[in-house]
N, C-alpha and C positions, 0 to 999 in steps of 0.2 A: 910653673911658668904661667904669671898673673897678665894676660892682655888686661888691659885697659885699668892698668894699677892706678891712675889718676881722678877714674872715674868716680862717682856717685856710689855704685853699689861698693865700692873695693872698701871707700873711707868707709862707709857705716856699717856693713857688715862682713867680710872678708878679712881684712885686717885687725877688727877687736876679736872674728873669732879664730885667725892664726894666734893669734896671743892668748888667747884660751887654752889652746890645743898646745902651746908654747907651756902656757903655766902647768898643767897634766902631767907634763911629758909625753904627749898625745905627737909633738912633730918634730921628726929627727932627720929632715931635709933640703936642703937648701931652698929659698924661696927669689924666683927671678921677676920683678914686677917688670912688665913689659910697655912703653906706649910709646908715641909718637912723636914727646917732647924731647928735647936735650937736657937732662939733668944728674946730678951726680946720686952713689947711691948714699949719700949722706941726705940728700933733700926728699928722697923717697923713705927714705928712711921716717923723715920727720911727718911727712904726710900720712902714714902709717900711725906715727904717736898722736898725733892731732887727732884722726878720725879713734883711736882705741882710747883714747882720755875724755872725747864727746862723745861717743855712742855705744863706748862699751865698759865703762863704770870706773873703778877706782885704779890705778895703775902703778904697779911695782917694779920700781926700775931695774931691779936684777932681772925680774923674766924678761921686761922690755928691752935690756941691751942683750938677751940672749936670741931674740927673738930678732932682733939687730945685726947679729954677727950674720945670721944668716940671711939678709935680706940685702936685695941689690938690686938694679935697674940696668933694663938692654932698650936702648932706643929701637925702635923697628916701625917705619913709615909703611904700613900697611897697601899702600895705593900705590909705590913704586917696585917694579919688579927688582927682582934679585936684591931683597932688601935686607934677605934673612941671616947673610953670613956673620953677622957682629950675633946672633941668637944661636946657629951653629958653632961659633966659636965660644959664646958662655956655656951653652951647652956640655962640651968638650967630649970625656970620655963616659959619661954618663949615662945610664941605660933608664928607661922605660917612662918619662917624663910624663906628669901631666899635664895637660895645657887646660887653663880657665878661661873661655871666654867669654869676659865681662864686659862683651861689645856690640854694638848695634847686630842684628842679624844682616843686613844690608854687607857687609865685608864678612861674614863667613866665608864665603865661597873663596873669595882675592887670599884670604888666611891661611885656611886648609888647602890650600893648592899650595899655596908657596913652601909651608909645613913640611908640603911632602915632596917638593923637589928642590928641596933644599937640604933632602937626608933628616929633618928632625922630628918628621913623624914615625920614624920607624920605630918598633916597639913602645909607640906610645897612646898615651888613651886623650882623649879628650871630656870637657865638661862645657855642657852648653846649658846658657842660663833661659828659662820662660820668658814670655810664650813663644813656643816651636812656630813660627809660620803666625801667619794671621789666618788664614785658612785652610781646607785640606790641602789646594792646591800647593801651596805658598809651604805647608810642613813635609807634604813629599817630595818636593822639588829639592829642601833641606835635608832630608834625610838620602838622597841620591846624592847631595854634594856631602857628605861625610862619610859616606858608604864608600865614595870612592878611593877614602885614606883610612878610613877606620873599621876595624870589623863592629859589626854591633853590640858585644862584650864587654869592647872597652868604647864605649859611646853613653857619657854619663846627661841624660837631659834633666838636667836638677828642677825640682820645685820643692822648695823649704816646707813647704807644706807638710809634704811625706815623710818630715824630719821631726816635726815635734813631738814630743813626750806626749801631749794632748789626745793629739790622732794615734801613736802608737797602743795608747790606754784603751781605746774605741774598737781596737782592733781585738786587743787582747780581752777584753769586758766580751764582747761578740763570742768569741771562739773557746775561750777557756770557761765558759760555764754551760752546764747542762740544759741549766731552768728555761732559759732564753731559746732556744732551738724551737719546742714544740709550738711558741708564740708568736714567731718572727716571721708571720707571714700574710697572708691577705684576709685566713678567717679571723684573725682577732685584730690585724693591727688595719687603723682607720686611713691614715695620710698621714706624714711625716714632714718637717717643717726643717728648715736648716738657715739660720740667718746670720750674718759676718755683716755686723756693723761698726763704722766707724766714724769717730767724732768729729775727722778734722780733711779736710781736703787735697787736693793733688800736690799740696808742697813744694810749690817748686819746679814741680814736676809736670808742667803743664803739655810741653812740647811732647813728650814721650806717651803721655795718657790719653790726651787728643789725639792718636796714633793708635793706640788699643783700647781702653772705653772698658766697663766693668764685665761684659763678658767677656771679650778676650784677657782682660787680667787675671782676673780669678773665678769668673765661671766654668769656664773650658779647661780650668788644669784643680787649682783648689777643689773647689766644689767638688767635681765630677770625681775627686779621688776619696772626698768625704760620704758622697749619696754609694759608691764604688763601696766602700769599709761597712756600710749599714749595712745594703742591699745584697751584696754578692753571696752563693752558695759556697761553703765549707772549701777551703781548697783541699786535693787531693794530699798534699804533706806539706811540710814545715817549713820547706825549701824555699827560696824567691823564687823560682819559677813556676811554681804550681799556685803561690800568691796573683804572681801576675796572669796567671792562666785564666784563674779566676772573677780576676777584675778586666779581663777583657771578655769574656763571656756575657759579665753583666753590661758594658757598653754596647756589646752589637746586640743585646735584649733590650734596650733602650729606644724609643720608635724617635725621627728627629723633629727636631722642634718645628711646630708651624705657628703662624703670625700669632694666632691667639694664645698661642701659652706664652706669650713673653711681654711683658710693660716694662717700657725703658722710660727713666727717668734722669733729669739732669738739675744740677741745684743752680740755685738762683745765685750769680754770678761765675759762674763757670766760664763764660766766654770773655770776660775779665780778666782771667789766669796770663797771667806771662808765657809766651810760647802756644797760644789757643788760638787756632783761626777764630776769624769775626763768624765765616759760615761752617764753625762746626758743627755737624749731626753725632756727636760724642754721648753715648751717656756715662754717668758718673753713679747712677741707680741701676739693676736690673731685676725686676722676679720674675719668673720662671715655673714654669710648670711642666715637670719630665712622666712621662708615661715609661711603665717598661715592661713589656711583652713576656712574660713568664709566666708559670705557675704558683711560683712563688708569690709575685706579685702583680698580676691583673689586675686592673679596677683600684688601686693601690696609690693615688697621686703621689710624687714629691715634689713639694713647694720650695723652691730656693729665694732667698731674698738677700742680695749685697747692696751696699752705697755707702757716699762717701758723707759726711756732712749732716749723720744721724744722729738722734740722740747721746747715744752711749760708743763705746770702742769694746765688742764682745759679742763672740761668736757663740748658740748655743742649736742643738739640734732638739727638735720634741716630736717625741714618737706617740700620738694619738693612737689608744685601742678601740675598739668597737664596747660599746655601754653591754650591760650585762641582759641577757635575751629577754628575762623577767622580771619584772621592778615590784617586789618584795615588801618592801619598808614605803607604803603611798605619803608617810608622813613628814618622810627625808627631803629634809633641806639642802641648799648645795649642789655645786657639780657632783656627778657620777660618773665620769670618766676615767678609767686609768690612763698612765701616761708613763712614759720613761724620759728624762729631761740629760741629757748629757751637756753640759758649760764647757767648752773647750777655750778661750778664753773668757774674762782674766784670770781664772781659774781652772782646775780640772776639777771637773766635778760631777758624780754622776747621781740619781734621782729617782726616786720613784712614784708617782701621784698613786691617790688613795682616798677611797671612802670610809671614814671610823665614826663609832658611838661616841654621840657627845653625852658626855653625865648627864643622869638625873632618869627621871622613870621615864619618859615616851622615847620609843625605838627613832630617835632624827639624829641623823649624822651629818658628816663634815668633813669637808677636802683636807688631806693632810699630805704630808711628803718627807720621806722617808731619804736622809741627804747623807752619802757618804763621798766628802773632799777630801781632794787628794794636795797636800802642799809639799810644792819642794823646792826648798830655797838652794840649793844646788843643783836645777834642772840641766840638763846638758842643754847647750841649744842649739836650734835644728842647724843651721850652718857648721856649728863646731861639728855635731855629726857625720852629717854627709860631706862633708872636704872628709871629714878622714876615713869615711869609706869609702870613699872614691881612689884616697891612697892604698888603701887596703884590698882594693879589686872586687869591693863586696859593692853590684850592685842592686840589691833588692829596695833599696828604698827612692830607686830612680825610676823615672816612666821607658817603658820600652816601646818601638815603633810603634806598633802594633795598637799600645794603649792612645798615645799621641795621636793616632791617624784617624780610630775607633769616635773619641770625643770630637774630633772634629767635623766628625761626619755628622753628630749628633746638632750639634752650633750651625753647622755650616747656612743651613737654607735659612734660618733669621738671620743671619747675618747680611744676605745677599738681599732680602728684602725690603731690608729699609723700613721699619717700623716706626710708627710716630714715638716721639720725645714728647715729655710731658716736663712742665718744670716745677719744682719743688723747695718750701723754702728750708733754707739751713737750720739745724736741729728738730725739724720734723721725721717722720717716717717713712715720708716718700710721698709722692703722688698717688691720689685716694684713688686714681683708674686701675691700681694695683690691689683693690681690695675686692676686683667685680673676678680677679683671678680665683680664690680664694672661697666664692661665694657657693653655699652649700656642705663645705667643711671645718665651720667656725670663723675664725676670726685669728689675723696673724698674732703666733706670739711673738710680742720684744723682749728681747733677752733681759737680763737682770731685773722684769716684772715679776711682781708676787702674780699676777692675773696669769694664768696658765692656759686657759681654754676659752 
């Protein structure tokens, strides 16, 4: 049951990836696009073909009329009471629905209330899309209005993030080898770098992003679940919950942000975008600098660096170690740093920097890097994923209260501060006051650079 099947998110990724999960065999249940307009299910239908022919690649009209038969529209005007009996009536005898809400958070509350006195929550789960709340206040004030229809079992808070192949590799690289344990902690490894850049700007998408700004987009849920997969101790077993045990243990060992670990940056014409106040304080850049309180990792910076309007479209993380205690070879040329380089996008790819003998008789050496890529031209993708775990009751790769509330605590007090905005021009790397972040632990790396250190 698709609230707001008209919308933006539904056309470009929600309906190329029921069609996905359609071509698998991955979806064997009715799908009810739900909004506000009056229209037949033949015209949802085609809004459905439109966005899975633009956004989700080549299209086979067998799976697409099967994908068809099952696809239909319930008008349901959100902002009038007792709106919902034409959704109870599609609903009919049907048990344990999921509902997507692909809609402003502003009408959760009007939704889930009506949901449930209207009889169509009962047995059923819900899926709410990023970012939970703009702040802690604003995410638990959401989670007491869902709590009061839903148990928090079946309360799926999606971030696509925790769906890729990329990040699942990171996880499994982390825990499934030996080597990596004895190294992974503050006596060898120096400060670690995570940066998610991209080429091209708000899209379109002005009114919405003037509204949450790069950290609430992807700092406080992306990021925080990536430095989470680095950083976090072993979980206790295999389970989702002892996952997420773990990743909330490393959030409340996270000390929260204050004014000086964060440079916000906004590129130059941003307040140009369609839908952008004149007087936005938006940024469209953020780096960051998280501290976190363990033994693990004390003294241990992580550097986070997003924006919009950067050079490149590619997220890579670089794990700096500490240089070797005795310098050996006085003749060696070159960096002497190790490093471990994980590419999460455009590629998966993970890395290891290195000091070797370059030929010939004097002992001088040479940065080298040791790359095993991963390609997979049949990646599942993260949306195809998690919609069918969310069918499937499996929620381990969804955030729970707990984590959502933890992160926000972390954001919260820059947020409330009001940091100066610096502006920066498109396809730079940001405004250079981001680099006084940094200073002391080299120099940021940009992804897809040979320069590593």
């Amino acid at each position: 049951m698709l609230f707001g099947a008209t919308g933006d998110l539904a056309h470009r990724k929600i309906f190329p990836s029921l069609y996905d999960m359609e071509k698998r065999g991955a979806l064997n249940v009715p799908v009810v696009g739900i909004s506000r307009d009056a229209m037949s299910d033949e015209a949802i239908r085609s809004r459905a073909r439109d966005g899975i022919e633009r956004f989700g690649g080549e299209l086979d009209d067998a799976i697409f009329d099967r994908l068809a038969q099952r696809l239909h529209h319930c008008m349901v005007d959100y902002s009038q009471k007792d709106c919902f009996a034409g959704l109870r009536e599609k609903l009919g005898s049907r048990k344990r629905p999921l509902y997507y809400l692909a809609i402003p958070p502003s009408v959760f509350e009007s939704v889930v209330e009506e949901l449930k006195a209207s009889g169509c929550a009962e047995g059923a789960s819900v899926v709410v899309e990023k970012p939970f709340g703009r702040d802690l206040q604003s995410a638990q004030a959401l989670n007491k209005v869902l709590h009061r229809v839903f148990p928090e079992d079946r309360i799926y808070r999606i971030d696509h993030y925790l769906g890729k192949e990329a990040l699942l590799n990171l996880q499994y690289f982390r825990f499934a080898n030996r080597f990596l344990e004895p190294i992974w902690n503050r006596e060898h490894v120096r400060a670690i770098q995570i940066t998610m850049a991209e080429d091209f700007g708000v899209e379109g998408r002005g009114g919405f992003y003037d509204e949450a700004g790069a950290i609430r987009d992807v700092v406080q849920n992306h990021m925080m679940q990536a430095v989470a997969l680095l950083a976090m101790d072993p979980p206790a077993a295999a389970d989702d919950e002892s996952l997420r045990d773990a990743k909330v243990r490393l959030f409340r060992s996270m000390l929260p942000l204050q004014v000086d670990d964060v440079v916000r940056g906004r590129y130059e014409g941003f307040k140009n975008e369609p839908g952008v106040a004149q007087g936005s304080t938006t940024e469209t850049y953020a780096a960051i600098r998280i501290n976190i309180d363990s033994w693990r990792w004390a003294g241990v910076p992580f550097f986070i660096r997003v924006g919009k309007h950067l050079p490149v479209t590619a997220t890579e993380v670089l794990v700096s170690m500490h240089k070797p205690p005795q310098r050996l070879f006085a003749a060696e040329g070159g960096p002497s740093r190790n490093y471990f380089r994980f590419q999460l996008k455009p590629s998966t790819l993970i890395a290891i920097g290195a000091s070797a003998k370059k030929g010939g008789e004097e002992m001088v050496g040479e940065q080298i890097e040791m790359i095993a890529l991963h390609q997979e031209p049949e990646e599942l993708e993260a949306y195809d994923r998690l919609i069918g775990d969310a069918l499937s009751g499996d929620s381990g790769l969804f955030a729970r209260v707990d984590e959502v509330e933890s992160t926000w605590q972390v954001v919260d007090p820059v947020l409330a501060a009001g940091t100066p905005i610096f502006d920066y021009p498109k396809g730079s790397w940001g405004p250079s006051e981001a680099d006084g972040l940094i200073k002391g632990f080299g120099r940021w790396h940009d992804p897809l650079s040979p320069e590593r250190l």
